[in-house]
C-alpha positions as CSV (number, residue, x, y, z in Angstrom):
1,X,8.8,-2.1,-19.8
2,X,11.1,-1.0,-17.1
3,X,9.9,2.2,-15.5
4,X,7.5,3.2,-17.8
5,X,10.3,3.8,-20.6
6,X,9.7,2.2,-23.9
7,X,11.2,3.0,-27.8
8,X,9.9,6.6,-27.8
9,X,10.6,7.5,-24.1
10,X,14.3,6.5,-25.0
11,X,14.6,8.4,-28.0
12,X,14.3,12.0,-25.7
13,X,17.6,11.4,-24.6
14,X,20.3,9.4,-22.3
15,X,20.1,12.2,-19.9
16,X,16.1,12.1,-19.2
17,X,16.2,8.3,-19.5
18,X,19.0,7.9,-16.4
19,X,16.8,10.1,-14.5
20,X,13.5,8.2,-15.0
21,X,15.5,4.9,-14.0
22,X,17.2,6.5,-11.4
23,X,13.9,7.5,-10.0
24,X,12.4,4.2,-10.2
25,X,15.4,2.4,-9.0
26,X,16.5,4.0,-6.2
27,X,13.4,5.8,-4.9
28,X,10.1,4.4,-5.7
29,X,10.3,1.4,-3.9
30,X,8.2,-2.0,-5.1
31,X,4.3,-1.4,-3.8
32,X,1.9,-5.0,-3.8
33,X,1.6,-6.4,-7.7
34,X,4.7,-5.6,-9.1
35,X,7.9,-7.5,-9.5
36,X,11.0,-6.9,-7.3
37,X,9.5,-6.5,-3.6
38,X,13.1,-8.4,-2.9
39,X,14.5,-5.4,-2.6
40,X,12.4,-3.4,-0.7
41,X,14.7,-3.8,2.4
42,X,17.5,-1.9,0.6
43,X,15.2,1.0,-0.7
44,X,14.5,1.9,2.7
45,X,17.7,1.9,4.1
46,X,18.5,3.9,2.2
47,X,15.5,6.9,2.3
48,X,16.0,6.4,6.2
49,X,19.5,7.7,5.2
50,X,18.8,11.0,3.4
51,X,15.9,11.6,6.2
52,X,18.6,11.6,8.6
53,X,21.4,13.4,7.7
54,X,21.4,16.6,9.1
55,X,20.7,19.5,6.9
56,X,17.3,21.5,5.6
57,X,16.9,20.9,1.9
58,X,13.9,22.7,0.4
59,X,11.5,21.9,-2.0
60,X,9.8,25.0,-3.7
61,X,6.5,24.3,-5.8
62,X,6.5,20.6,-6.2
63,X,3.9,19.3,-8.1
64,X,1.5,16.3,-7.1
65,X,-1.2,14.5,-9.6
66,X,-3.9,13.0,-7.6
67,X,-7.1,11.8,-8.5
68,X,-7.8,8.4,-9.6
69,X,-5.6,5.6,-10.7
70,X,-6.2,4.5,-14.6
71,X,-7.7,7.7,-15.4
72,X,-4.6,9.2,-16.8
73,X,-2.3,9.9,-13.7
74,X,0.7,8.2,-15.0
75,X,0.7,9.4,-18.7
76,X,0.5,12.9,-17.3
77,X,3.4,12.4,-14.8
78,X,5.5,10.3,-17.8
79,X,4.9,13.8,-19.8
80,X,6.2,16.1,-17.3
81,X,8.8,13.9,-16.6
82,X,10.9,14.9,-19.7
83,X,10.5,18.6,-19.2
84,X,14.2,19.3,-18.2
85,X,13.2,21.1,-14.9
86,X,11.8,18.3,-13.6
87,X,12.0,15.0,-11.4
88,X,9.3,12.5,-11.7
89,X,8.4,9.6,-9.1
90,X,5.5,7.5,-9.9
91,X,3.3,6.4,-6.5
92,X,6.5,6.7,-4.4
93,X,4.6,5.3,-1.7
94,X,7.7,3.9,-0.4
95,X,9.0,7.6,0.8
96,X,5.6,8.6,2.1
97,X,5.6,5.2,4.0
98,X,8.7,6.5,5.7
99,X,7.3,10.2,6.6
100,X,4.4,8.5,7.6
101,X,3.3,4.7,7.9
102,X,-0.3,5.7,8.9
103,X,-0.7,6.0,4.7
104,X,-0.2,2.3,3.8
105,X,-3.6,2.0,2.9
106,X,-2.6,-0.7,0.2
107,X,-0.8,-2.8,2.8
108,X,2.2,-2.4,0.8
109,X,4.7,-2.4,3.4
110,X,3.0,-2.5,6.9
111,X,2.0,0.4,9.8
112,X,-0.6,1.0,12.3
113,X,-3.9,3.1,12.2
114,X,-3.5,3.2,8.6
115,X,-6.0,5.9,7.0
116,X,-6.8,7.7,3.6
117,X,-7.3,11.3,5.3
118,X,-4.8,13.2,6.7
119,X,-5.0,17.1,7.6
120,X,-2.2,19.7,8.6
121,X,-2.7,18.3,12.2
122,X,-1.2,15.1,11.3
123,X,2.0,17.2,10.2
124,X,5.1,17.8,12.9
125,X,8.3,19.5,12.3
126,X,9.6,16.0,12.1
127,X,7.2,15.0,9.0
128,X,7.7,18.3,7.4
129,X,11.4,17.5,7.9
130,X,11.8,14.1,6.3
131,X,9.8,14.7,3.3
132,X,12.4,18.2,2.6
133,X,15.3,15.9,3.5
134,X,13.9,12.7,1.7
135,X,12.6,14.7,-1.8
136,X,15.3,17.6,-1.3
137,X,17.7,15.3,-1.6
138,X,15.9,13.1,-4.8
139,X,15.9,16.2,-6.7
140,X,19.6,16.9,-6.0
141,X,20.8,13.7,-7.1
142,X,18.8,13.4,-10.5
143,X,19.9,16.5,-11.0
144,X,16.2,18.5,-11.3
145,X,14.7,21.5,-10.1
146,X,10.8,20.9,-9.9
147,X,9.4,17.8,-8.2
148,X,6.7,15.9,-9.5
149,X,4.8,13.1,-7.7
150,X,2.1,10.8,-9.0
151,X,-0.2,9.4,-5.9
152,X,-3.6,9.5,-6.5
153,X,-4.7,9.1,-3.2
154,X,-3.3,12.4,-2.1
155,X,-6.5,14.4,-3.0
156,X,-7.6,12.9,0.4
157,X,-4.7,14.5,1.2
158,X,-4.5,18.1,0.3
159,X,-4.5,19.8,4.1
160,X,-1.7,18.0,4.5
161,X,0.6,18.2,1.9
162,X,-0.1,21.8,1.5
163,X,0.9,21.7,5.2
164,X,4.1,20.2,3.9
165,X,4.8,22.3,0.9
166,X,2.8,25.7,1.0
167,X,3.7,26.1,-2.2
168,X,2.6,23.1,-3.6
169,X,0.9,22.1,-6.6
170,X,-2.0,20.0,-6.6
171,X,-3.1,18.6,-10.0
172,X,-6.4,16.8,-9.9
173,X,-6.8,14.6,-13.4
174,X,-10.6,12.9,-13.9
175,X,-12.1,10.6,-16.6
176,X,-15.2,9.6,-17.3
177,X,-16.7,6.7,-15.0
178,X,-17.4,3.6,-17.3
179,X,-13.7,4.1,-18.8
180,X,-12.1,4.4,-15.6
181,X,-14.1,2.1,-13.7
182,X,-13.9,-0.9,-16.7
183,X,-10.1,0.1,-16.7
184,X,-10.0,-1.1,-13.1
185,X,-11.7,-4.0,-13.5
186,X,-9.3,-5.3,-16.0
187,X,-6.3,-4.3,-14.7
188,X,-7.0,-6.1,-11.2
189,X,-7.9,-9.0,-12.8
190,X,-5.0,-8.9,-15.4
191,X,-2.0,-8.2,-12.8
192,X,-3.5,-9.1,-9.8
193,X,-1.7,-12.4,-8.2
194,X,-1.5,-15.1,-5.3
195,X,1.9,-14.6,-3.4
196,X,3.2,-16.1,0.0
197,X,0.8,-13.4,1.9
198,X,-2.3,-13.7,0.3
199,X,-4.0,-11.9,-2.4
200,X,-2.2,-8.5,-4.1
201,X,-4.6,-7.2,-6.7
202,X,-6.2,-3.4,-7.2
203,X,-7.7,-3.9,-3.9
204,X,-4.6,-3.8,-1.9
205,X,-3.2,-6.8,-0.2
206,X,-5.6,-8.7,1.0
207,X,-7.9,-6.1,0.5
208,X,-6.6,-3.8,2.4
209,X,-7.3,-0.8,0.4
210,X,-11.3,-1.7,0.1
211,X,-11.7,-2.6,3.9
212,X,-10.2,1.4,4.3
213,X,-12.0,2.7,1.8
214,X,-15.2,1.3,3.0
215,X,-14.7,1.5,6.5
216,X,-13.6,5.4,6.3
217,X,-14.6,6.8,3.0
218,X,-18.0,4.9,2.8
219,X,-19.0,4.4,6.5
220,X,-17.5,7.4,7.6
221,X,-20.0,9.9,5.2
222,X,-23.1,10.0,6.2
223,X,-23.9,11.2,2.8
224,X,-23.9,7.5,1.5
225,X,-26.8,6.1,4.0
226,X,-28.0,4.3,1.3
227,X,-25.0,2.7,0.6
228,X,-24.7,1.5,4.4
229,X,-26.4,-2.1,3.9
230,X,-24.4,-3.4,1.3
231,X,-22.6,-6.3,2.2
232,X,-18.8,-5.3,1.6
233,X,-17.7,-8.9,0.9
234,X,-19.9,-9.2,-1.4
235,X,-19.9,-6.1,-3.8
236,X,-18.1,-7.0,-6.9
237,X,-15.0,-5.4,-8.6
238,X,-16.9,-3.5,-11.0
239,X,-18.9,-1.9,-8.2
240,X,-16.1,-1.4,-6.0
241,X,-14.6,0.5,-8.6
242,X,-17.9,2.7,-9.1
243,X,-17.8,3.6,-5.4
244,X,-14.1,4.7,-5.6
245,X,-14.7,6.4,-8.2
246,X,-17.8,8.4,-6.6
247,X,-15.5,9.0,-3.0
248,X,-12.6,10.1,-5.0
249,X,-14.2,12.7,-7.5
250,X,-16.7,14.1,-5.1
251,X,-13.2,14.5,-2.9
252,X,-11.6,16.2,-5.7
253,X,-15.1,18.6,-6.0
254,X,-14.9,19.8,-2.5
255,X,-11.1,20.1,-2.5
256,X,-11.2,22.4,-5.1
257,X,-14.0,24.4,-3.7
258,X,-12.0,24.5,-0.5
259,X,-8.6,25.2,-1.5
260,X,-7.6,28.8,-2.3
261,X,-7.2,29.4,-6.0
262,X,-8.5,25.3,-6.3
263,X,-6.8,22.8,-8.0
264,X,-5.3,22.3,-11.4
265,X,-8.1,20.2,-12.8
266,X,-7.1,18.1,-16.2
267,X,-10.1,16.3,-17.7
268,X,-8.6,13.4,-19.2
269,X,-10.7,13.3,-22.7
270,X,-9.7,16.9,-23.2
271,X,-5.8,15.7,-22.7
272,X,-6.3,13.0,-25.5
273,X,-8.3,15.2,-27.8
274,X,-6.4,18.6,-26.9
275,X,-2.7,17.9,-25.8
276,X,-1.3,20.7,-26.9
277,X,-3.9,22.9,-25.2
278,X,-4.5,21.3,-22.1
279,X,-0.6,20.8,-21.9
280,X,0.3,24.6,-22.4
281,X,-2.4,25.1,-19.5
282,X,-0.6,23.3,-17.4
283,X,2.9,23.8,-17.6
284,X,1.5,27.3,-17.3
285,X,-0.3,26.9,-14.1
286,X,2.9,24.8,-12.9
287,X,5.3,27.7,-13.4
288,X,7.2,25.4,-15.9
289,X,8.4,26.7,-19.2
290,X,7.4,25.0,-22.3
291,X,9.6,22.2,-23.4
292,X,9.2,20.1,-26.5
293,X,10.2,16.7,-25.7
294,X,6.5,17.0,-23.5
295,X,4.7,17.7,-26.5
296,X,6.5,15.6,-29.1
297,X,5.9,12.7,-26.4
298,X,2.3,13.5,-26.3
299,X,1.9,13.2,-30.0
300,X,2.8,9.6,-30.3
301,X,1.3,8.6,-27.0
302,X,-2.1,10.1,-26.5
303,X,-4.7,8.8,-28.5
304,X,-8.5,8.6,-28.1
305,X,-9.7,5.4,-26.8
306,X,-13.1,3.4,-27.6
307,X,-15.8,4.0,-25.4
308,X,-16.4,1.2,-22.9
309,X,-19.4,-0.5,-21.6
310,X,-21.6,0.5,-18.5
311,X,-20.6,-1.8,-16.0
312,X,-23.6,-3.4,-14.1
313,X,-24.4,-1.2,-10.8
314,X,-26.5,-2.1,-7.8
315,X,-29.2,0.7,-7.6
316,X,-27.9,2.9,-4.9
317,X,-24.4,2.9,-6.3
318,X,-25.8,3.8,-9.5
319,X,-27.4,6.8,-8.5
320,X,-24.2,8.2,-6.7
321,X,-22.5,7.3,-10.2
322,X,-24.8,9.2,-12.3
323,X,-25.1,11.9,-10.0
324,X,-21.2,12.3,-10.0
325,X,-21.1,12.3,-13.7
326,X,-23.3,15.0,-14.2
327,X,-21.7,17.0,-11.9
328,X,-18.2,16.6,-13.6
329,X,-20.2,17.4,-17.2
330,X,-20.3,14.2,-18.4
């Protein structure tokens, strides 16, 4: 299924369809796991292009999902993306890799002093700049008005993209811990592959993604003492997955105790069992009229799913676990 289009997708329209493969063709780029890294090369060519060509295009109230991958965040961005207003890029990691390198922390395409956390001091007229030119220009040639970008690991993030984009949008989607944690699991182990470089699975390449997550999100908090003598190597998928799920929604707590107005929150059970409601909620809070190909899409596609099994924990990741469920109400 070529950028997340399949039968019912198409049936919205040529117009919406040529802007969802336009978006993953030209601008997305081809991150660790998936097919086509061939032309990486060529992608970035040519965002180097529209971040250099003089001019100031402005983006007003773009709109950015974060939270936690396979908990929702690319159903909800496939939804907004047939609202007319809008432009959709799923994980473009491939622009942010050219406003900033330091982000790779999958090891998708390379940099130095990679990092999940990045505040309005890491922002210069230069990066504020190349993401107006590099996204101005996206929404110009796909023909949309709002901006809408799926990358989860931008609730680290917020400072700085609200740095960016004042007038940003920041959408924070969360699911219950044994779905999304099991979901990890077997996605790593069902796409996850040995390539010329090494390993690409959930984990980054090479696990590059857990080495930053643990060195910076785990050893960098002294919250999780306990969590300190684990052995890093040998911590298991389904625990890894526990502990990025505990760092990411206790981010997504304090960010929208910080942030001014907080953030869109989405709880991903309530989308399934509620689309209409939770929808409406947030095209409201988005500024975005209602438009029925997003509901109509959300009737065939959402659908409650069975619940899954705990995953084993080691005890002091368990009690961060349950102590992050009940906080989020589950």
């Amino acid at each position: 299924m070529v950028a997340q289009v399949d039968q019912d997708y198409l049936s919205h329209g040529y117009l919406r369809v040529a802007r969802r493969l336009a978006s993953y063709g030209f601008f997305e780029g081809r991150a660790a796991t998936t097919k086509g890294q061939f032309i990486n090369p060529l992608i970035f060519v040519w965002l180097r292009s529209l971040a250099v060509v003089p001019g100031k295009p402005s983006v007003r109230r773009p709109i950015f999902i974060t939270g936690l991958g396979r908990s929702g965040t690319t159903i909800l961005g496939l939804l907004l993306s047939l609202h007319r207003d809008v432009g959709f890029l799923n994980e473009p990691k491939a622009i942010w890799h050219v406003i900033d390198p330091r982000q790779d922390v999958n090891g998708n395409y390379g940099g130095a002093s990679v990092r999940y956390r990045m505040s309005s001091e890491d922002v210069s007229p230069n990066t504020r700049n190349t993401a107006h030119r590099i996204f101005g220009r996206y929404l110009g040639l796909v023909g949309s008005k709002r901006l809408v970008d799926k990358y989860p690991e931008l609730i680290f993030r917020v400072p700085y993209v609200k740095s960016i984009f004042p007038d940003a949008r920041i959408v924070f989607i969360y699911r219950n811990g044994v779905d999304a944690c099991q979901s990890i699991v077997k996605w790593s182990k069902r796409l996850g592959r040995e390539s010329n470089t090494g390993t690409e699975d959930w984990w980054g390449r090479n696990d590059s993604k857990w080495k930053n997550l643990w060195n910076e999100l785990i050893l960098g908090d002294d919250r999780y003492e306990d969590i300190f003598s684990l052995d890093p190597a040998l911590i298991d998928h389904a625990n890894r997955a526990a502990l990025e799920w505990i760092v990411t929604m206790r981010e997504g707590l304090l960010q929208d105790a910080a942030l001014p107005g907080g953030l869109i929150k989405i709880r991903y059970e309530s989308l399934l069992a509620h689309p209409e409601e939770e929808l409406s909620r947030l095209l409201s809070a988005c500024a975005l009229e209602r438009d029925e190909p997003v509901f109509s899409y959300a009737r065939k596609r959402l659908y409650e799913n069975p619940s899954k099994a705990m995953p084993e924990l080691l005890p002091p990741v368990k009690r961060w676990f349950d102590e992050t469920m009940t906080e989020l109400g589950y």
